[in-house]
N, C-alpha and C positions, 0 to 999 in steps of 0.2 A: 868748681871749687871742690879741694879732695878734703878731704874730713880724718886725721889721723887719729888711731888708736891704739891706744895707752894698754900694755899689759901689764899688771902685777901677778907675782907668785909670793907667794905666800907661806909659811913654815908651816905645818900643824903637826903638834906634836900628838899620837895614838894614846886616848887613854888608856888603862888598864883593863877596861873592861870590855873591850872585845879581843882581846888577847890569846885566851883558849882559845876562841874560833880562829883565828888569825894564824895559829900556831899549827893546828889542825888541818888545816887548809892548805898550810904549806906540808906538812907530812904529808898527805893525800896528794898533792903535786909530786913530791919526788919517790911517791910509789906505786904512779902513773910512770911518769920516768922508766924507773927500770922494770917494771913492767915490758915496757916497750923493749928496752935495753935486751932484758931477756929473749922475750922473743924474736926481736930482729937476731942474735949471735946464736939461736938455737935453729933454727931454719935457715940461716944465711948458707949453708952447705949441705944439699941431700944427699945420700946416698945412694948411688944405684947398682944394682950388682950386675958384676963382669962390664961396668961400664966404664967406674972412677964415681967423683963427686960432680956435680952437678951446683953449679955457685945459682943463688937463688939473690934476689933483691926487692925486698918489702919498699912501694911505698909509701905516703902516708895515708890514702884511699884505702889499699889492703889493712894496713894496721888499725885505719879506724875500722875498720867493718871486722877484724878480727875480734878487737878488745871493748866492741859497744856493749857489751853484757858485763864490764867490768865492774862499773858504779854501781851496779846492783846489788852484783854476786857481794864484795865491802862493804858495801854501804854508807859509800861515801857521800858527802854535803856536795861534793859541786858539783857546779852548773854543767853540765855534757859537753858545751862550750869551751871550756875549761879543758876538760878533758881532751879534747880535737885540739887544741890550741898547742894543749902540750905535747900530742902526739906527732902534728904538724912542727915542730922546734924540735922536738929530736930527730926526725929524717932529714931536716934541714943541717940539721949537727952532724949526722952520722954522712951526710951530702959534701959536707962540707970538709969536715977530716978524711972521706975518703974509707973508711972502716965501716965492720959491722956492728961492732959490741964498741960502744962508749963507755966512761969509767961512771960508775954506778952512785946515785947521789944518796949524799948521807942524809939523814930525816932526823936523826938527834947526837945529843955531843957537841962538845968544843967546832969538832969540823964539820957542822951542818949546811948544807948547801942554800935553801933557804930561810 
């Protein structure tokens, strides 16, 4: 005899007061982002002399072990986790479109990213 299970979801709405962090949190996300952004399109092309350019490809093992000093050097609240997660979605992004530099996320304003 199989025994079925019933899912509910549920709304909940954020109170206000964890808002700042909430908000913080996501600035800190999108400047890990281009962070990343940056230096993938800054290295994506060496130069070598009497040679030409040299096309280079970060990925996201290199970027993390590049920008593990990040969180500190800012001083940012999140989890490390966090940060690999995002660095990991953007090579996946930057994999995905095919490019080195992705368009760079806004962190405040009307067109904020998160």
């Amino acid at each position: 005899m199989t025994e079925k299970t019933n899912l509910k979801t549920l709304k909940v709405r954020i109170k206000d007061k964890p808002k700042p962090l909430l908000e913080r949190m996501a600035f800190e996300v999108n400047q890990v982002w281009n962070v990343a952004n940056e230096v993938t399109a800054n290295y994506s092309e060496i130069p070598i002399p009497e040679v030409g350019w040299v096309s280079c490809r970060f990925s996201a093992f290199d970027l993390q072990k590049q920008l593990k000093s990040l969180k500190a050097e800012r001083g940012f609240i999140l989890h490390s986790t966090t940060v690999q997660e995002v660095i990991a979605a953007h090579y996946k992004a930057r994999r995905q479109f095919k490019t080195d530099k992705l368009r760079w996320r806004v962190s405040g304003g009307a067109r904020r990213s998160l």
